[in-house]
ZARO-137015 format. One line per 10 residues: number of its first residue (from 1); their letters; for each residue x, y, z of N, C-alpha, C. Coordinates in Angstrom, 3 decimals. Each point is the difference from the previous one (the first is absolute). Last residue first. Layout:
BEGIN
NUM) A) X/Y/Z/X/Y/Z/X/Y/Z  ...
***
This chain:
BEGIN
300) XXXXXXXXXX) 72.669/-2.218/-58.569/-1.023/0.949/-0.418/-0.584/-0.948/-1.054  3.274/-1.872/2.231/-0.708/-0.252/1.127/-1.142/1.398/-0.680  3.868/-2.278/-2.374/-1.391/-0.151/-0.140/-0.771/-0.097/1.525  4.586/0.839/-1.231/-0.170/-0.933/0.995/-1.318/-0.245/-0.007  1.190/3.433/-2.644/1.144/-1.506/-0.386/-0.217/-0.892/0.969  -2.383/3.721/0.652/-0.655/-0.384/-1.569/0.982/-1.116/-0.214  1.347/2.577/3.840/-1.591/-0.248/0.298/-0.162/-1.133/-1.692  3.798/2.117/0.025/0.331/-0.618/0.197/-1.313/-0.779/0.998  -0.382/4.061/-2.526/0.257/-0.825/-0.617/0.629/-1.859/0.579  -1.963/4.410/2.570/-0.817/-1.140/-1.071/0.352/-0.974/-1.025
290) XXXXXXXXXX) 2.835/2.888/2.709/-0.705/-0.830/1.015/-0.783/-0.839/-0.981  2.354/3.034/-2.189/0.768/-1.000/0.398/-0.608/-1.070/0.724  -2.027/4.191/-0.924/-0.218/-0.688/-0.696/1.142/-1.531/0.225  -0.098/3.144/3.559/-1.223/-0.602/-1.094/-0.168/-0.912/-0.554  3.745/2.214/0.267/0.039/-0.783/1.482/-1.276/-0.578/-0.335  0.624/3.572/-3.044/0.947/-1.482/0.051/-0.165/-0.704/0.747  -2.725/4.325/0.972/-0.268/-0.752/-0.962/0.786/-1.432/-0.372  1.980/2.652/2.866/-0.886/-0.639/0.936/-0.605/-0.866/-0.993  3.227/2.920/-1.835/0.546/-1.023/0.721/-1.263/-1.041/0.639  -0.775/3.746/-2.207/0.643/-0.532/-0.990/0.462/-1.284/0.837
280) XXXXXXXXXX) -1.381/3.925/2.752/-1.296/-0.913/-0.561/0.565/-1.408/-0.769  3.715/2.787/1.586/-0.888/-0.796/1.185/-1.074/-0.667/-0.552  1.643/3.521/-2.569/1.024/-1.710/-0.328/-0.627/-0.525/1.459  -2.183/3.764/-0.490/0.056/-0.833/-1.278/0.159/-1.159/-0.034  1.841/3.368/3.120/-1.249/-0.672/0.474/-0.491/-0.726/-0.995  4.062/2.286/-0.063/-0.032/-1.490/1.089/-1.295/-0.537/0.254  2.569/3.366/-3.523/-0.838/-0.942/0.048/-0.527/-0.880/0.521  2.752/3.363/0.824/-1.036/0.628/-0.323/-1.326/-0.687/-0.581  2.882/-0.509/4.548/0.433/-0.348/-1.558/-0.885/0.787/-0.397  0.185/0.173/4.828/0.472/0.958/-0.656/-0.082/-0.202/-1.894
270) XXXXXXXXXX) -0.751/-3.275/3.493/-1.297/1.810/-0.023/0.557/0.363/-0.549  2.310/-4.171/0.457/-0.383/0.064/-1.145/-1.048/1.406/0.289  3.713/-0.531/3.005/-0.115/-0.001/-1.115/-0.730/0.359/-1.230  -0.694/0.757/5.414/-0.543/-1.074/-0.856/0.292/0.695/-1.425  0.420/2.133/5.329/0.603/-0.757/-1.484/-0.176/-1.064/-0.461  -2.735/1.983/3.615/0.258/0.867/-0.979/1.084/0.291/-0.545  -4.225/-3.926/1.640/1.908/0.392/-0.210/0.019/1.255/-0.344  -4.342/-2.510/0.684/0.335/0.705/-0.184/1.256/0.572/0.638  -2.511/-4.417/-2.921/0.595/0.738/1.557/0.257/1.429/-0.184  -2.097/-2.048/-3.620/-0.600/0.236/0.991/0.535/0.102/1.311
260) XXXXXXXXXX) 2.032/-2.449/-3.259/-0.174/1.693/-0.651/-1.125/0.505/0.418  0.408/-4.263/1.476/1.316/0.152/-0.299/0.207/1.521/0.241  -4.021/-2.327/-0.585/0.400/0.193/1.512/0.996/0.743/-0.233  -1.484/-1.236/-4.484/-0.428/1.109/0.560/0.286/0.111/1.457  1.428/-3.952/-1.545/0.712/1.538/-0.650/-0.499/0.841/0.039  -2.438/-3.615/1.583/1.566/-0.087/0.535/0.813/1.085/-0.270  -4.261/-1.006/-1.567/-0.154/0.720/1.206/0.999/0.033/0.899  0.397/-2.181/-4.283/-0.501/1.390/-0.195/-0.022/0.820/1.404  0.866/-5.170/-0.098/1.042/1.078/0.017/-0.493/1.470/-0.415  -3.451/-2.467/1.057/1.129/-0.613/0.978/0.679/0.843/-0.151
250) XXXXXXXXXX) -3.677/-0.306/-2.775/-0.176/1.091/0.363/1.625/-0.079/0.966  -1.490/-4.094/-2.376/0.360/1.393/-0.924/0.522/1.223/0.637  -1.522/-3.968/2.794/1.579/0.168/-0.499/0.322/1.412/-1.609  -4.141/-0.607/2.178/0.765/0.491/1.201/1.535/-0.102/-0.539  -3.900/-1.590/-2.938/0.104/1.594/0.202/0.706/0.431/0.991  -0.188/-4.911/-0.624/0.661/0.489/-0.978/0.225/1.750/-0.049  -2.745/-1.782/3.307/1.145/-0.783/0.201/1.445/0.790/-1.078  -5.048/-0.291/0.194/0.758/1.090/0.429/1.589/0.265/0.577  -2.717/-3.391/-3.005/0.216/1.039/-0.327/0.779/1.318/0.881  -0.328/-4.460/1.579/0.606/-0.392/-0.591/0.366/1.466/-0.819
240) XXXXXXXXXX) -3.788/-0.429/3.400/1.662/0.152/0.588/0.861/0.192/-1.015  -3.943/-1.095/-1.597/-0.038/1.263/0.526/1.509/0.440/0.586  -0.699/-4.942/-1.394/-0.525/0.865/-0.885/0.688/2.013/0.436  -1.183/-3.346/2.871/1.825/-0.134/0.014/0.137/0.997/-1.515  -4.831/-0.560/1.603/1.163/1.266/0.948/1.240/-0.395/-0.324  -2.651/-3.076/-2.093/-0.455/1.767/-0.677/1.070/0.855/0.887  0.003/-4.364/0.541/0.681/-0.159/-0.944/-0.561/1.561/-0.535  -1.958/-1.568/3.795/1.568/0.317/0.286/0.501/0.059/-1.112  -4.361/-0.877/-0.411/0.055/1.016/0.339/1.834/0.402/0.662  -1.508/-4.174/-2.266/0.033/0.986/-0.488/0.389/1.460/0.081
230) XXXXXXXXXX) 0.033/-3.922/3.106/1.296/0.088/-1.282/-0.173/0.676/-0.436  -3.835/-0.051/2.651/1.083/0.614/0.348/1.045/-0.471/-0.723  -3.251/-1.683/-1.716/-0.524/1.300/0.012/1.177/0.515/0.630  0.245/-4.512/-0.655/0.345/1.008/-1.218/-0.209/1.406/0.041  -1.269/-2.629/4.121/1.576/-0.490/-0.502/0.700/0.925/-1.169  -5.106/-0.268/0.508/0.909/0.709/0.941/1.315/0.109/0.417  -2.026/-3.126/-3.573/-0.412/1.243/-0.251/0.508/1.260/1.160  0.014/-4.894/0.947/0.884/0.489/-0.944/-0.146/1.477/-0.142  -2.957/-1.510/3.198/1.205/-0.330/-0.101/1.146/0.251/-1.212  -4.632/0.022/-0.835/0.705/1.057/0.742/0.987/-0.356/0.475
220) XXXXXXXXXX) -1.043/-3.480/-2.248/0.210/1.169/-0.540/-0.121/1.014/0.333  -0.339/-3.740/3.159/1.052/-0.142/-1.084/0.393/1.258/-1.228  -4.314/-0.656/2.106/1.054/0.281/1.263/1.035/0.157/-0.664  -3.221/-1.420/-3.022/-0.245/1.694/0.723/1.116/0.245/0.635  -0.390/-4.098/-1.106/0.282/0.574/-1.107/0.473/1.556/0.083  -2.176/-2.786/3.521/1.230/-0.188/-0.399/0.867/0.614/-0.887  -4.492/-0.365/0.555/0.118/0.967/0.765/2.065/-0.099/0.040  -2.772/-2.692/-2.708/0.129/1.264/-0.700/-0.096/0.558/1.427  0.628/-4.318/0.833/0.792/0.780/-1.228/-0.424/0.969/-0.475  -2.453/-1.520/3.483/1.068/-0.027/0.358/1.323/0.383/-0.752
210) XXXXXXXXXX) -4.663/-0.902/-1.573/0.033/1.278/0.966/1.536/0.589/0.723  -0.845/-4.876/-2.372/-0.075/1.663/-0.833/0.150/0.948/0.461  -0.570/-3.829/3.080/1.434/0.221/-0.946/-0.095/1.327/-0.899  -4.109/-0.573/1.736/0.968/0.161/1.082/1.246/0.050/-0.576  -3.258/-1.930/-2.534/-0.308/1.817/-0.359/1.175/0.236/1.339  0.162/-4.270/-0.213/-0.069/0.508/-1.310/0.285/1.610/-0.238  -1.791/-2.952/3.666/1.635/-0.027/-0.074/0.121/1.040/-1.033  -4.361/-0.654/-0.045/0.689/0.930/1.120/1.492/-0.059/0.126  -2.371/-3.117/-2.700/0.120/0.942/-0.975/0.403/1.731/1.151  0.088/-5.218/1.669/1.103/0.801/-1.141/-0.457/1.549/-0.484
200) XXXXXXXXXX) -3.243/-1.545/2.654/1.283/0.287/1.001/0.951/-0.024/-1.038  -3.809/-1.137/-2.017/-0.332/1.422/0.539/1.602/0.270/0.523  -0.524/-4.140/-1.591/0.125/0.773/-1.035/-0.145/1.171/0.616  -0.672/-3.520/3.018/1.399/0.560/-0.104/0.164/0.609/-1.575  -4.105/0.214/3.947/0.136/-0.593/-1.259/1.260/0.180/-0.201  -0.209/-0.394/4.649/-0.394/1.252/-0.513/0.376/-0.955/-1.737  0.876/-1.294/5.147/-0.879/-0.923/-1.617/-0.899/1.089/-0.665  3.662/0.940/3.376/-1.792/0.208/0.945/-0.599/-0.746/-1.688  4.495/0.445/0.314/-0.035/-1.139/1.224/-1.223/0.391/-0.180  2.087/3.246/-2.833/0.217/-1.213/-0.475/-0.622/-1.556/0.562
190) XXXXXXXXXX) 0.805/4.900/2.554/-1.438/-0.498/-0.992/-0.010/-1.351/-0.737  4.120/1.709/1.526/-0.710/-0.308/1.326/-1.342/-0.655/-0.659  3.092/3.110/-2.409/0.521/-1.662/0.249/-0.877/-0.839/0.982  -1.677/4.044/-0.964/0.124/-1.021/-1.031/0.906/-1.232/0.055  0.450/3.263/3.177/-1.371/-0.091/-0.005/-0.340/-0.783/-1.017  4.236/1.860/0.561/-0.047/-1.189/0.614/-1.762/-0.570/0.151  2.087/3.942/-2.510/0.050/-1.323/-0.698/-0.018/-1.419/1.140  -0.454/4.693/0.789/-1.257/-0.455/-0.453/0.238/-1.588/-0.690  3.853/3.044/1.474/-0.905/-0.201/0.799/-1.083/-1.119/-0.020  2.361/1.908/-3.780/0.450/-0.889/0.634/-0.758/-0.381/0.941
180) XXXXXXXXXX) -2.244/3.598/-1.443/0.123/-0.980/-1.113/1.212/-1.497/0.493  0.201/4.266/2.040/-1.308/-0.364/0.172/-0.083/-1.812/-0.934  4.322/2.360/-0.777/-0.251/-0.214/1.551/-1.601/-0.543/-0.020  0.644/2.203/-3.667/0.749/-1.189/-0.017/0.132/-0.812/0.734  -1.637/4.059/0.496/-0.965/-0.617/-0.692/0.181/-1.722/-0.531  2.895/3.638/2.165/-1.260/-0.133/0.875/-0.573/-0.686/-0.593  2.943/1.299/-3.035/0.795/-0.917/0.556/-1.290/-0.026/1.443  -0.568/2.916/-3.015/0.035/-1.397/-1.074/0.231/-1.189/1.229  -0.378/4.464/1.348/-1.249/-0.310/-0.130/0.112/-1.421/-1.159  4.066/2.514/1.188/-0.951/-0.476/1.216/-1.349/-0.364/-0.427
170) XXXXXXXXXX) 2.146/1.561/-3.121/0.715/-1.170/0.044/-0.642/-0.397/1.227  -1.701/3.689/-1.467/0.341/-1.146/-1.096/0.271/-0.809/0.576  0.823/3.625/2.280/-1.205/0.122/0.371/-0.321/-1.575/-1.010  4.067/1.773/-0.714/-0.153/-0.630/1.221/-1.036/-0.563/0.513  0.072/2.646/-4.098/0.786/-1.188/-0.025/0.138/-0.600/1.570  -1.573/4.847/-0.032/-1.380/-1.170/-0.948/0.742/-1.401/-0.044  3.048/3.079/1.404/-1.330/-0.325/1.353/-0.822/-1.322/-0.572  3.840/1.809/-2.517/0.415/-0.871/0.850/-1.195/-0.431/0.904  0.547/3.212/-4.026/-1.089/-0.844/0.063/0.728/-1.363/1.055  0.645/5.131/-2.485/0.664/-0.672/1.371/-1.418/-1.094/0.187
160) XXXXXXXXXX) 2.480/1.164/-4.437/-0.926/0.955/0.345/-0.354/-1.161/1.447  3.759/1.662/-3.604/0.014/-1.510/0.491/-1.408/0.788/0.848  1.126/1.875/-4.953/-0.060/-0.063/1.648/-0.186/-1.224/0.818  -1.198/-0.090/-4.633/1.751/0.174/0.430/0.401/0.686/1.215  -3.587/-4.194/-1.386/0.141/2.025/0.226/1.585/-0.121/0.193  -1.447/-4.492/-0.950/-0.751/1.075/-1.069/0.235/1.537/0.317  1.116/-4.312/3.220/0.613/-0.045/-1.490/-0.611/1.294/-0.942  -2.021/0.197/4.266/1.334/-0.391/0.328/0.869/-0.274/-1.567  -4.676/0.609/-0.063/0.765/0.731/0.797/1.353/-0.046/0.099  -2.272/-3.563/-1.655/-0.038/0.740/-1.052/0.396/1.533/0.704
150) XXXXXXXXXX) -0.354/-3.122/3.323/1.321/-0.484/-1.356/-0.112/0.885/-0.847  -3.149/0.329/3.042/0.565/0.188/0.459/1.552/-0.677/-0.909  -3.961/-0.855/-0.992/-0.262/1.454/0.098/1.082/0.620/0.200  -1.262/-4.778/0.491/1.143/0.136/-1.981/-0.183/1.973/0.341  -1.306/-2.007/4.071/1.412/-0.481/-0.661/0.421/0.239/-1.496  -4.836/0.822/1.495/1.156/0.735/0.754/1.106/-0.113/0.140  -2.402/-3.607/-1.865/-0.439/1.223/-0.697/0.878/1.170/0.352  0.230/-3.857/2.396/0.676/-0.139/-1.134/-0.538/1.049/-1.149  -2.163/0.173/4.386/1.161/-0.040/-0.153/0.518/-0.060/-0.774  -4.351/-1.203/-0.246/0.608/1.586/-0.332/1.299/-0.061/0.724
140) XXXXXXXXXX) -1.206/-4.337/-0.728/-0.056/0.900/-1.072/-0.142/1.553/-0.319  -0.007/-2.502/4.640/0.807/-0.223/-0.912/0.061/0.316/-1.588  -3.419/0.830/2.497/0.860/0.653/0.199/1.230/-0.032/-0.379  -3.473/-2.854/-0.954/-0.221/1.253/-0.724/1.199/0.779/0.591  -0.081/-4.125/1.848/-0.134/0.186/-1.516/0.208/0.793/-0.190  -1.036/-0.961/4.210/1.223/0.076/-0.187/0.698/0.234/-1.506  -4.412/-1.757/1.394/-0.285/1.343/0.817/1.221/0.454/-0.463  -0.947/-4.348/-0.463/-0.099/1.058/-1.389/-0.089/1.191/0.535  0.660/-3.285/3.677/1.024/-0.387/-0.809/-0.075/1.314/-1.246  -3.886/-0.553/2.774/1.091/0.552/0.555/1.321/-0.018/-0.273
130) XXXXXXXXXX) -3.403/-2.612/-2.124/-0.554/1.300/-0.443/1.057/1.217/1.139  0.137/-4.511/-0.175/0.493/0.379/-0.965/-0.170/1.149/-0.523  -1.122/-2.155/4.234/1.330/0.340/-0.255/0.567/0.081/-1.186  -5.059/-0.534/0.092/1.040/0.929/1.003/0.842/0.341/0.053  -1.850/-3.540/-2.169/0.589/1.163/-0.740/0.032/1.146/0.739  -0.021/-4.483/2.030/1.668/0.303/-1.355/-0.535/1.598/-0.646  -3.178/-1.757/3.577/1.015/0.419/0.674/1.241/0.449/-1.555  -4.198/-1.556/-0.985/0.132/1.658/0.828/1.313/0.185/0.165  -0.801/-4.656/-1.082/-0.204/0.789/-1.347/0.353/2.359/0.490  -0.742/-3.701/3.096/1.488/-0.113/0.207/0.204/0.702/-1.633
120) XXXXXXXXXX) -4.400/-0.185/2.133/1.049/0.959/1.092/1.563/-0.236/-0.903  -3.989/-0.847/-2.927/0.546/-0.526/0.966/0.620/0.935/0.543  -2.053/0.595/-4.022/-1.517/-0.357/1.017/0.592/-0.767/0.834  1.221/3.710/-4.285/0.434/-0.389/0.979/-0.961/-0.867/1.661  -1.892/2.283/-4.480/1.375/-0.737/-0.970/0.614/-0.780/1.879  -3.476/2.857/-0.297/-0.603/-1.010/0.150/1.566/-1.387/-0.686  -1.215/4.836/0.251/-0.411/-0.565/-1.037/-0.279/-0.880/0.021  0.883/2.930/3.351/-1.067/0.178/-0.177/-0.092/-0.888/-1.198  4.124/-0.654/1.755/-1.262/-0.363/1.117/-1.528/0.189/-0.742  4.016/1.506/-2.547/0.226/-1.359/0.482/-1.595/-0.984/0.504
110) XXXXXXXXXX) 1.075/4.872/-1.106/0.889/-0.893/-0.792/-0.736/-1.264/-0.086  -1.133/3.045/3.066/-0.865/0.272/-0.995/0.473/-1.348/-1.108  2.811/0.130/4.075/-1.415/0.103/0.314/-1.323/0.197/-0.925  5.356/0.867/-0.080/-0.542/-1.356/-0.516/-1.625/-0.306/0.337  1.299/4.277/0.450/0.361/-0.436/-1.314/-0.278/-1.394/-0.125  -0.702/2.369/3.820/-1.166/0.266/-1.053/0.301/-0.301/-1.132  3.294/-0.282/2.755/-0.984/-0.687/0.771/-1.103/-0.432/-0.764  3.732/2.885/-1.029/-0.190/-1.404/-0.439/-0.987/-0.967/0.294  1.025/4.869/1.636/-0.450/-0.796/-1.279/0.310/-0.981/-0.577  -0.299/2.097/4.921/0.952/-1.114/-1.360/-0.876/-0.223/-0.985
100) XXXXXXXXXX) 0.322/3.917/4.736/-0.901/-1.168/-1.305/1.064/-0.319/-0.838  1.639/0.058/5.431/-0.372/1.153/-1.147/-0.602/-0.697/-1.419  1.536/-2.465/3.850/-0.675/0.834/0.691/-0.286/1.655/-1.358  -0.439/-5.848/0.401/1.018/0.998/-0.184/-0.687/1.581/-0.235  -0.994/-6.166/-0.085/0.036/1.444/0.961/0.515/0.212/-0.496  -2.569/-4.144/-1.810/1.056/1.120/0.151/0.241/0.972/0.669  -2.009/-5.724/0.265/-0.343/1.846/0.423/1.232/0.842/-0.337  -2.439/-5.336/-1.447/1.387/0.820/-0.459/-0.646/1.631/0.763  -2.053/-5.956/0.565/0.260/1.771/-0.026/1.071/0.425/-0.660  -0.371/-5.075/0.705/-1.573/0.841/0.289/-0.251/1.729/0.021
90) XXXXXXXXXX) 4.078/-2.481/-0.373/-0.978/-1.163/-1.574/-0.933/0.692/0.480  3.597/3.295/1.705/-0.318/-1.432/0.102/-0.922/-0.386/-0.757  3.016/4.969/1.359/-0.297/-1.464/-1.276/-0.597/-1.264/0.479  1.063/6.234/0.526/0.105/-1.669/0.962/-0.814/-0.872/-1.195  3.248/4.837/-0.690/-1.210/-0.593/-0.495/0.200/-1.693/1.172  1.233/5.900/-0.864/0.336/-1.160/0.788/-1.141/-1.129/-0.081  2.482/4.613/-2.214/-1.320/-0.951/-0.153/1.046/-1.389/0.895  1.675/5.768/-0.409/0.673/-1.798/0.440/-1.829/-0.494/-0.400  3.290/3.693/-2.609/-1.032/0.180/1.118/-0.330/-1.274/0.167  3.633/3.358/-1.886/-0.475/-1.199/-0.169/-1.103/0.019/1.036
80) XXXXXXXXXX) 3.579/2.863/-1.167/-0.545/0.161/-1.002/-0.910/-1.341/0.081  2.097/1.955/3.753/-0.745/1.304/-0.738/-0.553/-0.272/-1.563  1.886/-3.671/3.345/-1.073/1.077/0.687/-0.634/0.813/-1.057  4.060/-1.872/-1.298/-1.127/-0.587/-0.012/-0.691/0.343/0.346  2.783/3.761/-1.539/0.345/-1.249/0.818/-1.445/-1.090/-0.009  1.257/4.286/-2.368/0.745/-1.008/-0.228/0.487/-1.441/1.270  -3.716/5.500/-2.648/0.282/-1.211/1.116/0.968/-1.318/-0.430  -0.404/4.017/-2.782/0.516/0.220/0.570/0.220/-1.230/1.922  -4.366/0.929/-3.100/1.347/-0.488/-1.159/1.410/0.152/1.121  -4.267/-1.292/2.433/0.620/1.024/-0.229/1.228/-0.048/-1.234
70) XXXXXXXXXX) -4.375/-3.479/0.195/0.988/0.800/0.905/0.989/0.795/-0.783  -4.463/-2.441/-1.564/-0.129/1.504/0.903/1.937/0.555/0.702  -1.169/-4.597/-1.746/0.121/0.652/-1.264/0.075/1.737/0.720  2.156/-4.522/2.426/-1.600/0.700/0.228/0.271/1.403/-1.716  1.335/-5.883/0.775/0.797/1.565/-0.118/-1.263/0.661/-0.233  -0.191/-3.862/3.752/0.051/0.162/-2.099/-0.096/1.375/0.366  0.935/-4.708/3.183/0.073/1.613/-0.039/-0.188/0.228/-1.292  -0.967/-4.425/3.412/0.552/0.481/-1.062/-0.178/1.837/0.008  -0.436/-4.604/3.613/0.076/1.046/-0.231/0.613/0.738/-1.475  -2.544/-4.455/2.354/0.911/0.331/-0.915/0.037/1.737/0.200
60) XXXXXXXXXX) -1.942/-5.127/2.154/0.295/1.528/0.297/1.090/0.710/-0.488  -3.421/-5.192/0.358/1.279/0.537/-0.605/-0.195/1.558/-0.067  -2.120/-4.014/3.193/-0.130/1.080/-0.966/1.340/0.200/-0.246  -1.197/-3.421/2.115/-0.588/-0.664/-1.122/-0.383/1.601/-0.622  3.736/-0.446/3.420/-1.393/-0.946/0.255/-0.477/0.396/-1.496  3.172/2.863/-0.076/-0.429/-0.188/1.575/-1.325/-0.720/-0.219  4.208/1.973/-3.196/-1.043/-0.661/0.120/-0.026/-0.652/1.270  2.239/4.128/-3.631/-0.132/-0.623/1.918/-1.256/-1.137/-0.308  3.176/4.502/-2.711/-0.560/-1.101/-0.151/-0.155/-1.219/1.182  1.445/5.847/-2.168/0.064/-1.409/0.914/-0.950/-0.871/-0.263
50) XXXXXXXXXX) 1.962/5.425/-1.036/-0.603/-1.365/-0.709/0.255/-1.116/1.233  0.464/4.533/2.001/0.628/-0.445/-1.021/-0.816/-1.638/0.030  -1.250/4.497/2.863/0.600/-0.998/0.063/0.309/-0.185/-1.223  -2.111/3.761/1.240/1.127/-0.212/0.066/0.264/-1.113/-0.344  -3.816/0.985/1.774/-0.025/0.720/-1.216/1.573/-0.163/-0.780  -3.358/-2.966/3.626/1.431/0.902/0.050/0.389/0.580/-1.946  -4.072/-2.975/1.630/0.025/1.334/0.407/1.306/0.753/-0.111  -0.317/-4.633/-0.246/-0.167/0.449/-0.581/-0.713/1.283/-0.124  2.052/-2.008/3.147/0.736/-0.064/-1.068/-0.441/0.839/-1.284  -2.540/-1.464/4.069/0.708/1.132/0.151/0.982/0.293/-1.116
40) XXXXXXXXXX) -2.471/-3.765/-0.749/-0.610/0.877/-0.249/0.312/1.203/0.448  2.619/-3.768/0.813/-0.291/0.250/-1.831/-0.616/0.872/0.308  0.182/-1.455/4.208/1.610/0.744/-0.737/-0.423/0.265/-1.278  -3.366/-2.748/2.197/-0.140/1.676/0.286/1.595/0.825/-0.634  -2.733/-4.126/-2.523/0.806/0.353/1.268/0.125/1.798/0.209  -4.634/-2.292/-1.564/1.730/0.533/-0.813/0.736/0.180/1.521  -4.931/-1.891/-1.277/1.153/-0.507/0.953/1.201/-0.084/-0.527  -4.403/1.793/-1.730/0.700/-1.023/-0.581/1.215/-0.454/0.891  -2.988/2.946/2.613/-0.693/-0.723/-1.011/0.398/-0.825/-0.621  2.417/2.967/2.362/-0.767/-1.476/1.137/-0.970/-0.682/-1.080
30) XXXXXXXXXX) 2.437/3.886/-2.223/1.240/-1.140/0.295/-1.161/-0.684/1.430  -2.380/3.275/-1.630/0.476/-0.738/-1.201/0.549/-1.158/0.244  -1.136/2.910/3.585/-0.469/-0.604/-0.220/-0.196/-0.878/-1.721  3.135/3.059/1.540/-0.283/-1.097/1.340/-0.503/-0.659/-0.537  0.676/3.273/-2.737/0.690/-0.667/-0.294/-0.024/-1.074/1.097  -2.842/3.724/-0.037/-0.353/-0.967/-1.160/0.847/-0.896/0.150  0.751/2.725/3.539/-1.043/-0.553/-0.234/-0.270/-1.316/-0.636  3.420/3.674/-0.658/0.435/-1.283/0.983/-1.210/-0.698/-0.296  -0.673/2.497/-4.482/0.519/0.385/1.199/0.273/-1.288/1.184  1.350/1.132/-5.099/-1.086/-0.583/0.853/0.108/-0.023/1.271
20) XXXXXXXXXX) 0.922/1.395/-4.956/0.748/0.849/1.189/-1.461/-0.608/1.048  -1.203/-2.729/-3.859/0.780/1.172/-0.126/0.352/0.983/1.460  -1.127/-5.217/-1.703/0.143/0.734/1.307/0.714/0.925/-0.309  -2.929/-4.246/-2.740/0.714/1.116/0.108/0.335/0.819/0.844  -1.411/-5.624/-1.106/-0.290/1.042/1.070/1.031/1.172/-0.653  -1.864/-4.939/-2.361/0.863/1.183/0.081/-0.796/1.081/1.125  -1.164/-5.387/-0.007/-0.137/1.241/0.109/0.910/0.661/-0.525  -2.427/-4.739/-1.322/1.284/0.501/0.901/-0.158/1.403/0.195  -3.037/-3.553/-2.706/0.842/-0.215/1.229/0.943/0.453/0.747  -4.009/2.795/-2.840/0.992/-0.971/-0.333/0.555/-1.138/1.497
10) XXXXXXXXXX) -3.707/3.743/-0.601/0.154/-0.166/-1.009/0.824/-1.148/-0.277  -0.937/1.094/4.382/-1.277/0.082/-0.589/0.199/-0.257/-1.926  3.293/0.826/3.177/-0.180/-1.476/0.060/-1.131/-0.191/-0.464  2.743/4.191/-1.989/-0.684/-0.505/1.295/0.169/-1.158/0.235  2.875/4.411/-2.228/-0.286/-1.592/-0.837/-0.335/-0.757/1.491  0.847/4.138/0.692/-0.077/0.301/-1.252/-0.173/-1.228/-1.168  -0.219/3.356/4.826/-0.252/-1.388/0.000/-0.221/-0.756/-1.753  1.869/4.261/3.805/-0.276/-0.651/-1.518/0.122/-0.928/-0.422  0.965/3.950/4.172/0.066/-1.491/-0.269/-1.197/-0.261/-1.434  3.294/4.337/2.417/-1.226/-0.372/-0.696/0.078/-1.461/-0.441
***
């Protein structure tokens, strides 16, 4: 679907929109503003990764922003990102990409319908700033789902099995980290098209930020899974440790009962009158002996 969203009838330059657009549209888009044909197969590939290209007097950026719909459980770019592919020159800006962006409609009411933005190169910074804040919010539920997952982990006295959800964390801190590097060559790049330079700091800006609190994230799951399994081995050495102590109690008991459990038919003590007593009298000592030298070596 083509969308024509800032004319020549209103201004000097065009915005063009190209939701899941078909060959067609895209022929005749790219003979119209004379896009190379590699950028525009390019930009159809759902897959690709951030980039940055300039061919003659257009500039061809590929960016990705985190899709809010995906699967809690999705951890790869593909599954948590979705690509906007934007062309640039003093006389146009066309976005493609093949599923809706809200952002589109974000800077579009924002911006366009107010009247606050009346250059291609004003479009172009909050574009990529509005694909930059896409990365925000999630990042703050991550670090939400990180203190969930501590207060779990430090607070129950069960260790309670949270290795999936923590992986699932960390892959989704660290895909995001990745995106976000990626993306940093597109701003280094922008700097050359005489983009106001208070706008382009204030993108460095929110970019660095984005970068430390996904960091923060990475880093503290990281730790936190480190502690989780210290923890959880420090419960089973725990477990071992008790049953440990109930095998050496039981050791020699089940030693002197083997004993007087063969069946001989001479054995001394069958005959005493007190042999079975003094057997208990004895096992009890052994016992208690065991515990006492348990209590001097403070292992009870």
């Amino acid at each position: 679907m083509k969308r024509t969203i800032v004319s020549l009838e209103n201004a000097d330059w065009q915005w063009i929109d190209l939701e899941s657009p078909s060959e067609e549209e895209l022929k005749e888009v790219a003979a119209q503003y004379g896009l190379h044909r590699s950028s525009v197969i390019d930009s159809l590939q759902p897959e690709h990764l951030p980039k940055y290209e300039e061919i003659g007097e257009v500039a061809f950026m590929i960016t990705r922003i985190y899709d809010r719909g995906a699967h809690k459980e999705a951890d790869t770019i593909q599954e948590l990102t979705n690509k906007v592919a934007i062309f640039f020159s003093r006389k146009f800006i066309i976005t493609i990409h093949r599923n809706p962006a809200d952002l589109i409609e974000e800077v579009e009411s924002k911006y366009i319908r107010t009247g606050v933005v009346k250059t291609p190169q004003g479009l172009l910074t909050r574009l990529v700033k509005a694909v930059l804040k896409t990365f925000e919010a999630p990042a703050q539920s991550l670090a939400e789902d990180l203190d969930y997952y501590e207060a779990k982990t430090f607070l129950n006295d069960r260790m309670p099995p949270l290795t999936k959800g923590l992986y699932h964390l960390k892959r989704k801190a660290a895909v995001s980290k990745r995106v976000l590097h990626l993306s940093e060559v597109i701003l280094d790049n922008m700097q050359y098209l005489e983009l106001q330079p208070t706008e382009m700091q204030d993108l460095k800006d929110l970019h660095v930020h984005l970068n430390t609190l996904y960091d923060e994230v990475n880093e503290s799951t990281n730790n936190l899974i480190n502690i989780y399994i210290s923890l959880s081995s420090q419960k089973t050495n725990e477990v071992v440790r008790v049953l440990t102590i109930f095998s050496v109690f039981f050791l020699p008991l089940t030693f002197i009962v083997g004993i007087y459990g063969m069946n001989f038919a001479y054995m001394p003590e069958l005959k005493e009158k007190y042999g079975y007593p003094a057997v208990l009298v004895v096992m009890a000592l052994v016992t208690l002996l065991i515990y006492l030298w348990f209590r001097k070596k403070r292992w009870l």
